[in-house]
PDBQT receptor file of N, H, CA, C and O in Angstrom, charges set to zero:
ATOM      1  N   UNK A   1      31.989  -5.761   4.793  1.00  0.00    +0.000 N 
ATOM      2  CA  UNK A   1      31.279  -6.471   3.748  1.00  0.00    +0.000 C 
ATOM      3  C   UNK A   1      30.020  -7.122   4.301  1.00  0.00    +0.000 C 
ATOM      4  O   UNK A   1      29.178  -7.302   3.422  1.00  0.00    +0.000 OA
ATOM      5  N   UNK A   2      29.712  -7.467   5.340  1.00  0.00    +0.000 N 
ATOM      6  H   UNK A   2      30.397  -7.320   6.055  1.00  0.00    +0.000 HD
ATOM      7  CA  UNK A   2      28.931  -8.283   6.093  1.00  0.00    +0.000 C 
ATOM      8  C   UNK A   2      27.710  -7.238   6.180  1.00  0.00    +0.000 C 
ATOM      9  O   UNK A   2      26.617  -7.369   5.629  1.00  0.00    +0.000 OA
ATOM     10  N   UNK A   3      28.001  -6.504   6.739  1.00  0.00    +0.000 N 
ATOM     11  H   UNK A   3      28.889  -6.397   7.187  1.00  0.00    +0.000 HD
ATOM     12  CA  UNK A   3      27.064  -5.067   6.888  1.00  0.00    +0.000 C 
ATOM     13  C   UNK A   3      26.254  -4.287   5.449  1.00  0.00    +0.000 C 
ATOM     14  O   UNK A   3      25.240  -3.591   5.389  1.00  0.00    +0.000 OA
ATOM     15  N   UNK A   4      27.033  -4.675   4.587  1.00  0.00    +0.000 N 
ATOM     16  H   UNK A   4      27.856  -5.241   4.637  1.00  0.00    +0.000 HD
ATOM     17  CA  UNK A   4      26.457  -4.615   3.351  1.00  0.00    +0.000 C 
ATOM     18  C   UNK A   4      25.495  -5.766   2.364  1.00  0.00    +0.000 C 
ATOM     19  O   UNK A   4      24.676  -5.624   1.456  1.00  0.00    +0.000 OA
ATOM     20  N   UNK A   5      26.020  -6.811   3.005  1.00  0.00    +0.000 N 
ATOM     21  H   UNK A   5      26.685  -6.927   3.742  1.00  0.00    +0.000 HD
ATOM     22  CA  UNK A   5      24.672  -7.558   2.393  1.00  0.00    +0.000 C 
ATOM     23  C   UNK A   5      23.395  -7.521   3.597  1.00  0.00    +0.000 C 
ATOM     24  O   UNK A   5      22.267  -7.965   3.383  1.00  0.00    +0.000 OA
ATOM     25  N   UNK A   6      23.927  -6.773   5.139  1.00  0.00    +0.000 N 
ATOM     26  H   UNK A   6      24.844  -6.413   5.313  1.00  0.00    +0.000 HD
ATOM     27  CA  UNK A   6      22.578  -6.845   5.538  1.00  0.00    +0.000 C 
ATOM     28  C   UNK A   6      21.818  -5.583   4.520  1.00  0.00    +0.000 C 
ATOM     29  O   UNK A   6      20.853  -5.690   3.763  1.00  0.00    +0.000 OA
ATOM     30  N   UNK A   7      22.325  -4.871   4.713  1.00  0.00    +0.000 N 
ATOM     31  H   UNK A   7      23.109  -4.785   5.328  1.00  0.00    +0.000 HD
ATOM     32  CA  UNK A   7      21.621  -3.427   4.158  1.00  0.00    +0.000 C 
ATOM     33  C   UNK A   7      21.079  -3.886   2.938  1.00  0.00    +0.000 C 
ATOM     34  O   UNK A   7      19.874  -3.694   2.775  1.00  0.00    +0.000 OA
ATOM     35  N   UNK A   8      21.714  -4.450   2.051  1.00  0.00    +0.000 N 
ATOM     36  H   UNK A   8      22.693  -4.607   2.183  1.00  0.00    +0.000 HD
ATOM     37  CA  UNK A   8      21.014  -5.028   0.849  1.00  0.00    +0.000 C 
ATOM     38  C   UNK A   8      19.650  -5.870   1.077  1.00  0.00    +0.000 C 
ATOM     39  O   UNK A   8      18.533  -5.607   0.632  1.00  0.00    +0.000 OA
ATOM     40  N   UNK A   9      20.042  -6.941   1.882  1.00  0.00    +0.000 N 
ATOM     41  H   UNK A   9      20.949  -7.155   2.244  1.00  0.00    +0.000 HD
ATOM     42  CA  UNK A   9      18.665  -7.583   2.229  1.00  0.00    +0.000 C 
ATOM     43  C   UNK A   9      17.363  -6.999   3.195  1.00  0.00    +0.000 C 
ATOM     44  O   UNK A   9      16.297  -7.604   3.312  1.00  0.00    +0.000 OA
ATOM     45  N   UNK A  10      17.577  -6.136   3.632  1.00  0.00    +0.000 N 
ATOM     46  H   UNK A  10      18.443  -5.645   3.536  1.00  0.00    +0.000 HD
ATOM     47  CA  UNK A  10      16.916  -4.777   3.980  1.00  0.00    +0.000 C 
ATOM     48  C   UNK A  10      15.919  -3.788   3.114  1.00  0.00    +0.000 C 
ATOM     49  O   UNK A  10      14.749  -3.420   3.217  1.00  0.00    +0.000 OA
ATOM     50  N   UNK A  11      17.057  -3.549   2.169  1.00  0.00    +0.000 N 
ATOM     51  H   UNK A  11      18.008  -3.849   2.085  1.00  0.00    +0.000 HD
ATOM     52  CA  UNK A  11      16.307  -2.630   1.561  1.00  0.00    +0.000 C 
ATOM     53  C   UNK A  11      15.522  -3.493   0.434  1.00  0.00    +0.000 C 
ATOM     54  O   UNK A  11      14.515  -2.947  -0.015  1.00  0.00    +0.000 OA
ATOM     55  N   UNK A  12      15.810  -4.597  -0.009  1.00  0.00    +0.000 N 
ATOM     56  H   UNK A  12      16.628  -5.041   0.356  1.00  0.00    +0.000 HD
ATOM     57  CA  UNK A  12      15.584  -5.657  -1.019  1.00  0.00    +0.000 C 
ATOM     58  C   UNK A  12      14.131  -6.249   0.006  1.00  0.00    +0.000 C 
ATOM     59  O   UNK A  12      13.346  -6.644  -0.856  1.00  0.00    +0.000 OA
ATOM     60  N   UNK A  13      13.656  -6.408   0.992  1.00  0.00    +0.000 N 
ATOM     61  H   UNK A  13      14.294  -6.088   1.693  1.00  0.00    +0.000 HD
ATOM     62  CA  UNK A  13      12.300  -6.470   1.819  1.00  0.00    +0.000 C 
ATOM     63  C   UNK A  13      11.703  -5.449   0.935  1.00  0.00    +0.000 C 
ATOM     64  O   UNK A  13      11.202  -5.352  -0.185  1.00  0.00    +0.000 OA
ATOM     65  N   UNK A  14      12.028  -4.650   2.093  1.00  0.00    +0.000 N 
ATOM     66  H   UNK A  14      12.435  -4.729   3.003  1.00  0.00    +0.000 HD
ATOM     67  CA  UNK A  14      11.506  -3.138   2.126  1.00  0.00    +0.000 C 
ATOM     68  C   UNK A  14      10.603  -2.558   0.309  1.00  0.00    +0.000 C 
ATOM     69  O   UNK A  14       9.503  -2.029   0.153  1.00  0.00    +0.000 OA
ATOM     70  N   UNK A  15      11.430  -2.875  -0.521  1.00  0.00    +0.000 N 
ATOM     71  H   UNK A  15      12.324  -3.305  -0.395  1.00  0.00    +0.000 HD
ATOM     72  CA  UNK A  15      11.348  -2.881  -2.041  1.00  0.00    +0.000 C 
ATOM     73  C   UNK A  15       9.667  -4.018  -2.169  1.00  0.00    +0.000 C 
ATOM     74  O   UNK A  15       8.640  -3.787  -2.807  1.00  0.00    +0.000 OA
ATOM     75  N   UNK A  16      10.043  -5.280  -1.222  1.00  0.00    +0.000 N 
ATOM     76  H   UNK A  16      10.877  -5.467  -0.703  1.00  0.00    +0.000 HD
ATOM     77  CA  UNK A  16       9.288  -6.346  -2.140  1.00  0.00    +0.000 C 
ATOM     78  C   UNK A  16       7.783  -6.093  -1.217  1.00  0.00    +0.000 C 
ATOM     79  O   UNK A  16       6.812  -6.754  -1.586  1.00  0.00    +0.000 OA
ATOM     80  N   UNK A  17       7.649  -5.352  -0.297  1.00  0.00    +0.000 N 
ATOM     81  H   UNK A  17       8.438  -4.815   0.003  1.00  0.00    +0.000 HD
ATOM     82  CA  UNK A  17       6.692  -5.168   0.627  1.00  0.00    +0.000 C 
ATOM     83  C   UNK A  17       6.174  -4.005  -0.258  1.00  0.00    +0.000 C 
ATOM     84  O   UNK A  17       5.061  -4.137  -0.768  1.00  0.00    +0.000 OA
ATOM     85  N   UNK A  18       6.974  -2.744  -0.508  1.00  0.00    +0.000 N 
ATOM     86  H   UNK A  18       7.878  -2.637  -0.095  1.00  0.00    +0.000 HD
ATOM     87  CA  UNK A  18       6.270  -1.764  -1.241  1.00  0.00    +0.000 C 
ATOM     88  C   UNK A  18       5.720  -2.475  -2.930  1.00  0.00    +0.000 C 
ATOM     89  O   UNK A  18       4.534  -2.608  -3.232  1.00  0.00    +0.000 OA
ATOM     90  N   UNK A  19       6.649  -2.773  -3.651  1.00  0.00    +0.000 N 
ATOM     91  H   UNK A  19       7.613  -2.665  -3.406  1.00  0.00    +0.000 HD
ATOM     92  CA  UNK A  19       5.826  -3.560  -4.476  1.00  0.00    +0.000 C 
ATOM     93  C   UNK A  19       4.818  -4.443  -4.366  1.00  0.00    +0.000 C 
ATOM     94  O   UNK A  19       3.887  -4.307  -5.160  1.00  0.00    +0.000 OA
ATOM     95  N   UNK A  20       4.764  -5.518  -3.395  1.00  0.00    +0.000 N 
ATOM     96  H   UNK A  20       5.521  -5.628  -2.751  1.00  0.00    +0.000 HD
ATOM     97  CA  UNK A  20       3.731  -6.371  -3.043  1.00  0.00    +0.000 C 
ATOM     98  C   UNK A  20       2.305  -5.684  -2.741  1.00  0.00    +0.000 C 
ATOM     99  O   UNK A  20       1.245  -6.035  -3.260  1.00  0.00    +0.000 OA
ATOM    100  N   UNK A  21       2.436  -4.846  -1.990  1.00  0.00    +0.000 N 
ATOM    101  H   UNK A  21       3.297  -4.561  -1.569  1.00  0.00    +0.000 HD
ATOM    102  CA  UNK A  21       1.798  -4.434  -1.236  1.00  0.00    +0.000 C 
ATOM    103  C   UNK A  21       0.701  -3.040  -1.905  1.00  0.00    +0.000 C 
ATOM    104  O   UNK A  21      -0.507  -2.861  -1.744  1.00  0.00    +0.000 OA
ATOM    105  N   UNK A  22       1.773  -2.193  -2.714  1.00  0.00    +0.000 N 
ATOM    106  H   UNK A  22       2.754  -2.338  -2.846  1.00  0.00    +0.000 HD
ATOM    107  CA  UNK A  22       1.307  -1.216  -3.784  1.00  0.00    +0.000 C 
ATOM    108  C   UNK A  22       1.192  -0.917  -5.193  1.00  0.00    +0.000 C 
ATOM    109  O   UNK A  22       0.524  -0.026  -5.718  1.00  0.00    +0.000 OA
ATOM    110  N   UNK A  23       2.224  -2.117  -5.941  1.00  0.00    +0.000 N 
ATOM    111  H   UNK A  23       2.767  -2.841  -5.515  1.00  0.00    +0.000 HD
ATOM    112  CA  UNK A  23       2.055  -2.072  -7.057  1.00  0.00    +0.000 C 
ATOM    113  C   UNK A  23       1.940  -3.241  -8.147  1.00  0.00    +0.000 C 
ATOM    114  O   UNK A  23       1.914  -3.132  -9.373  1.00  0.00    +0.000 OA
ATOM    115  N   UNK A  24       1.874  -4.467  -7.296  1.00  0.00    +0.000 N 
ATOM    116  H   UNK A  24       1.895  -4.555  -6.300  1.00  0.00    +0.000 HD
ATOM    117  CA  UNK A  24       1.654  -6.015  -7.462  1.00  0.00    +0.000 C 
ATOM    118  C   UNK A  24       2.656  -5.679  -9.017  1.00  0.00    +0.000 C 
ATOM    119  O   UNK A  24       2.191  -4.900  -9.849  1.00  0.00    +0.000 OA
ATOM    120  N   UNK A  25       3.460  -6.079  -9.154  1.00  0.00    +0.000 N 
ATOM    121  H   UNK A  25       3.837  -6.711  -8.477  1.00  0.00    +0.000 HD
ATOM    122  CA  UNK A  25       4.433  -5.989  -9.990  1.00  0.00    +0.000 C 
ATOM    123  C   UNK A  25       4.878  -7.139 -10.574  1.00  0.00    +0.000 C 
ATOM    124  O   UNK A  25       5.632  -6.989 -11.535  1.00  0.00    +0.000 OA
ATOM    125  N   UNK A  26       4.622  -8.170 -10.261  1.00  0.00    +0.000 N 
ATOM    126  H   UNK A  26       4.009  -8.291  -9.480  1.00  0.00    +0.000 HD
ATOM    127  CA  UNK A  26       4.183  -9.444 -10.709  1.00  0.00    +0.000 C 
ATOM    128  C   UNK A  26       5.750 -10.352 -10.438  1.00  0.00    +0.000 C 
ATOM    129  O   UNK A  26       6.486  -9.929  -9.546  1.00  0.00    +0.000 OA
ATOM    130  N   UNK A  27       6.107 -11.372 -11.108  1.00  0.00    +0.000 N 
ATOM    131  H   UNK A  27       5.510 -11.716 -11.833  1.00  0.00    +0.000 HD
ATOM    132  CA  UNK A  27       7.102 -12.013 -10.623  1.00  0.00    +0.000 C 
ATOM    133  C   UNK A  27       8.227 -11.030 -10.161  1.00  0.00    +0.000 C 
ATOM    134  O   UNK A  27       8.687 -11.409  -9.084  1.00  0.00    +0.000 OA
ATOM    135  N   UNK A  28       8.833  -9.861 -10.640  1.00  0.00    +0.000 N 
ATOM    136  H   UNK A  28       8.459  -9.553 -11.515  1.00  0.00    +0.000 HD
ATOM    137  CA  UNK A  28       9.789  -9.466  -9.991  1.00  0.00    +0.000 C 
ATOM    138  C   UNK A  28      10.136  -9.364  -8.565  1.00  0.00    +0.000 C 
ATOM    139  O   UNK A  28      11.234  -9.595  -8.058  1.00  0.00    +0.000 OA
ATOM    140  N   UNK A  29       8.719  -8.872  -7.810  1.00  0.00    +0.000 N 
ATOM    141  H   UNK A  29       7.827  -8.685  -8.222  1.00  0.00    +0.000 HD
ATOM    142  CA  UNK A  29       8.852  -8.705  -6.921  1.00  0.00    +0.000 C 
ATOM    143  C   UNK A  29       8.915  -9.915  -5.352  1.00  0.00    +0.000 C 
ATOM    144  O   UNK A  29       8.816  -9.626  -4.160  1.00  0.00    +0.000 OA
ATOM    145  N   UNK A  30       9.161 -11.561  -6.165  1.00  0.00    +0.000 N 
ATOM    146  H   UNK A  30       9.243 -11.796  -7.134  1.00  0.00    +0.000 HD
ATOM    147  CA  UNK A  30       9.046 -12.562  -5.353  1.00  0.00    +0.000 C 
ATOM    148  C   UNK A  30      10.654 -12.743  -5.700  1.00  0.00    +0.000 C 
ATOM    149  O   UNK A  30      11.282 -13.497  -4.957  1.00  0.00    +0.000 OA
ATOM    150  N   UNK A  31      11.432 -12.026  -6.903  1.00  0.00    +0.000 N 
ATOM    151  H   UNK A  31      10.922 -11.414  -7.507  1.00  0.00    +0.000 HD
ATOM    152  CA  UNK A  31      12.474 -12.742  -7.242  1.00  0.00    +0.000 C 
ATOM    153  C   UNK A  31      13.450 -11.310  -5.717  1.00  0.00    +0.000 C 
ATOM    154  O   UNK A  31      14.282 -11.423  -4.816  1.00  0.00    +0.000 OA
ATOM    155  N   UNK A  32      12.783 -10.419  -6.199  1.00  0.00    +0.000 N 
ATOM    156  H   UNK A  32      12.108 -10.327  -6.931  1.00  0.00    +0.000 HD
ATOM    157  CA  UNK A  32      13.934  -9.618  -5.016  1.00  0.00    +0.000 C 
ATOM    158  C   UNK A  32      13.852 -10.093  -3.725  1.00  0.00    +0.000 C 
ATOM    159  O   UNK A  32      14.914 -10.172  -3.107  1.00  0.00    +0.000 OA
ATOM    160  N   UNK A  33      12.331 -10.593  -2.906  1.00  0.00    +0.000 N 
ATOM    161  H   UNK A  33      11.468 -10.530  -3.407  1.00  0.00    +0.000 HD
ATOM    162  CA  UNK A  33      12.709 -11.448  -1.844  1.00  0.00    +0.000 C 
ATOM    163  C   UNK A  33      13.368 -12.139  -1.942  1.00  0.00    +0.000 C 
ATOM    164  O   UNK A  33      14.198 -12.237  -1.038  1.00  0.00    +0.000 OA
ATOM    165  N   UNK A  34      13.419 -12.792  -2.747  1.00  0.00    +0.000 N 
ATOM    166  H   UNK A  34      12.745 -12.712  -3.482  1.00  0.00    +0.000 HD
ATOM    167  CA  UNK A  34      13.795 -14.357  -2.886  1.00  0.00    +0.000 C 
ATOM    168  C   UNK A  34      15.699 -14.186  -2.468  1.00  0.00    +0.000 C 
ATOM    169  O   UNK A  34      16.339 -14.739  -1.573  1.00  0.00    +0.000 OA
ATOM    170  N   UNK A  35      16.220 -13.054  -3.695  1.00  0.00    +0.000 N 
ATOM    171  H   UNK A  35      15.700 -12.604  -4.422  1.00  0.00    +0.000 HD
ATOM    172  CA  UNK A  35      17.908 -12.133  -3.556  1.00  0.00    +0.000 C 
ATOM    173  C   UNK A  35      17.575 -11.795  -1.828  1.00  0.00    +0.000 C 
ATOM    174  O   UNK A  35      18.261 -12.421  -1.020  1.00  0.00    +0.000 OA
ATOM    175  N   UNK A  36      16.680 -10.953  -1.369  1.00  0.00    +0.000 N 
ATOM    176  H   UNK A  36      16.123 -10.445  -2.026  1.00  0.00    +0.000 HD
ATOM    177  CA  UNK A  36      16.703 -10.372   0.066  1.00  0.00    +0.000 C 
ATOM    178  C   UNK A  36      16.988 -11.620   0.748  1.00  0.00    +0.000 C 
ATOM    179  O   UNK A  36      18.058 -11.360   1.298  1.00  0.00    +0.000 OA
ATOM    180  N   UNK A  37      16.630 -13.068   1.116  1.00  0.00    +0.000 N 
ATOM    181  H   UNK A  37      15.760 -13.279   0.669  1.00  0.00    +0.000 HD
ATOM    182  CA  UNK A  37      16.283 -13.820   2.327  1.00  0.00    +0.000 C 
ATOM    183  C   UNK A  37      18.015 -14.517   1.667  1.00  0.00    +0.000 C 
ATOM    184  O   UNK A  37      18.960 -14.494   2.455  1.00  0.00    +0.000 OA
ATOM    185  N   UNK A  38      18.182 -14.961   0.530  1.00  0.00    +0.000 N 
ATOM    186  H   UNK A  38      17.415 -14.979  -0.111  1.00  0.00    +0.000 HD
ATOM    187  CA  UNK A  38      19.731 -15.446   0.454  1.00  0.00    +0.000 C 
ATOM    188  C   UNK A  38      20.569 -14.496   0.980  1.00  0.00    +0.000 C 
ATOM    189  O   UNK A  38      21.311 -14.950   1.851  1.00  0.00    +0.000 OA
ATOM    190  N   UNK A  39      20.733 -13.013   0.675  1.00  0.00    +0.000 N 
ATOM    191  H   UNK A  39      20.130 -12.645  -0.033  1.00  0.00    +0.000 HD
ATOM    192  CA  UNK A  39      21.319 -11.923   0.882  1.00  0.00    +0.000 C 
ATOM    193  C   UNK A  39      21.714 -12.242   2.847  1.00  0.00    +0.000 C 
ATOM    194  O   UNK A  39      22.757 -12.569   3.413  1.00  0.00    +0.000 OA
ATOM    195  N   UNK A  40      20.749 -12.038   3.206  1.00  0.00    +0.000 N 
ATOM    196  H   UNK A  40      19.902 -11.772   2.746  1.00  0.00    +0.000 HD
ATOM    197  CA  UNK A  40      20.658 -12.548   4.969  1.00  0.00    +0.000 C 
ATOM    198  C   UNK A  40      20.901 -13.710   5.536  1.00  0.00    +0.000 C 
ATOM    199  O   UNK A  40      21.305 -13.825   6.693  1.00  0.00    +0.000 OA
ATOM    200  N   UNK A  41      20.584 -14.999   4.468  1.00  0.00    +0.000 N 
ATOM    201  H   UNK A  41      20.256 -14.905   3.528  1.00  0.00    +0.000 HD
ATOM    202  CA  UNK A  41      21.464 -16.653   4.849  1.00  0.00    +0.000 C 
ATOM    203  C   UNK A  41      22.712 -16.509   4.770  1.00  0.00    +0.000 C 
ATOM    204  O   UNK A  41      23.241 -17.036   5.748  1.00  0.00    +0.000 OA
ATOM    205  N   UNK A  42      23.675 -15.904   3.862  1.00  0.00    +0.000 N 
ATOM    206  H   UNK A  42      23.245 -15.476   3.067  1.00  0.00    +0.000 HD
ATOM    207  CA  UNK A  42      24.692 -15.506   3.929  1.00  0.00    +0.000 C 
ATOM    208  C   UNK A  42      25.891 -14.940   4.824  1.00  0.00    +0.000 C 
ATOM    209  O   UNK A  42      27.028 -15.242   5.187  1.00  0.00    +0.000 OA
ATOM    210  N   UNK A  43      24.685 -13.670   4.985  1.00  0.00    +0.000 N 
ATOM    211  H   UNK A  43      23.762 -13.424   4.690  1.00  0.00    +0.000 HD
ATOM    212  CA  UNK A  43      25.034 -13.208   6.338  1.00  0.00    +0.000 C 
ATOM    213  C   UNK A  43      25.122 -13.868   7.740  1.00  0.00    +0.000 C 
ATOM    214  O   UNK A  43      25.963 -13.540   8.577  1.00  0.00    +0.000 OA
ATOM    215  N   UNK A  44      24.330 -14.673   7.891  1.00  0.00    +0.000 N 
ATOM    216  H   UNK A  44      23.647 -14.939   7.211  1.00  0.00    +0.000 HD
ATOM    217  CA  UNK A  44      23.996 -15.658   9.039  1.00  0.00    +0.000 C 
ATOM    218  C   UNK A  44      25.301 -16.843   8.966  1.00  0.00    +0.000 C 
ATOM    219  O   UNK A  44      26.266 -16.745   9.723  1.00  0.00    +0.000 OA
ATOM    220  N   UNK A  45      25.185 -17.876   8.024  1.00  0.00    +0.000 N 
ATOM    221  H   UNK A  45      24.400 -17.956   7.409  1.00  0.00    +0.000 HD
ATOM    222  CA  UNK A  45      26.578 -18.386   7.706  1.00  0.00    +0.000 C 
ATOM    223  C   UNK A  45      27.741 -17.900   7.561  1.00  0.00    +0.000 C 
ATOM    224  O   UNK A  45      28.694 -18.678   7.608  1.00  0.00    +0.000 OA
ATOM    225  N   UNK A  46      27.968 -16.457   7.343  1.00  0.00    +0.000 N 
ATOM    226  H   UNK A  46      27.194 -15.825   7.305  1.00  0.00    +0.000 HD
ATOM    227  CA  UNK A  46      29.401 -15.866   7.567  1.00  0.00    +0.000 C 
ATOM    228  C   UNK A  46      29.717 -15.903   8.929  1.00  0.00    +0.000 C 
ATOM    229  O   UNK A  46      30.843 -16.250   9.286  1.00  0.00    +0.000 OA
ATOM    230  N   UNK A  47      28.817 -15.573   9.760  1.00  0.00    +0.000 N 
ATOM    231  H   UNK A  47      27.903 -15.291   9.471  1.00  0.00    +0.000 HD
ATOM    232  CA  UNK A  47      29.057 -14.842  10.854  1.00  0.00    +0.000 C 
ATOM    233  C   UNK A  47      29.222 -16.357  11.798  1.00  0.00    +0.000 C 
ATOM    234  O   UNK A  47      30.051 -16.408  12.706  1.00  0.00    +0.000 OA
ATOM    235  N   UNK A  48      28.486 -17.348  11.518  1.00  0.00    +0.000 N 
ATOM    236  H   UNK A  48      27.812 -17.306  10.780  1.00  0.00    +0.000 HD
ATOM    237  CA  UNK A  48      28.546 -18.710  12.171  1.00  0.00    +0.000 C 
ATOM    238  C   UNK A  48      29.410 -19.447  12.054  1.00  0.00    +0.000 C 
ATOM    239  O   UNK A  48      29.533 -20.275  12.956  1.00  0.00    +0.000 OA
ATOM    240  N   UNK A  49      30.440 -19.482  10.842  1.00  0.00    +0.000 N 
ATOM    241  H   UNK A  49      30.340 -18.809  10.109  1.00  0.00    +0.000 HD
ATOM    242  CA  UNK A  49      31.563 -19.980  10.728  1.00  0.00    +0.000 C 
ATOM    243  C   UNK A  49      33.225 -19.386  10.964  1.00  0.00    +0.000 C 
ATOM    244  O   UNK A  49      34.182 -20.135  10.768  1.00  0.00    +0.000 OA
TER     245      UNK A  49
């Protein structure tokens, strides 16, 4: 399960960089970072406790 919210917050970058970057897509694309960087705090606090 752990391995899957990295991959999520991965590909959820990856998504907000190609949108940012190529199709300025307007708020959506600050809300999927926004899911990507919790997606990876998560991960970080699982693994720390």
């Amino acid at each position: 399960m752990g391995n899957l919210l990295y991959v999520i917050a991965v590909i959820l970058v990856i998504a907000w960089a190609i949108g940012f970057l190529g199709f300025h897509a307007g708020g959506i694309i600050h809300i999927l970072l926004v899911i990507a960087i919790v997606a990876f705090l998560l991960k970080v606090i699982r693994r720390e406790a």
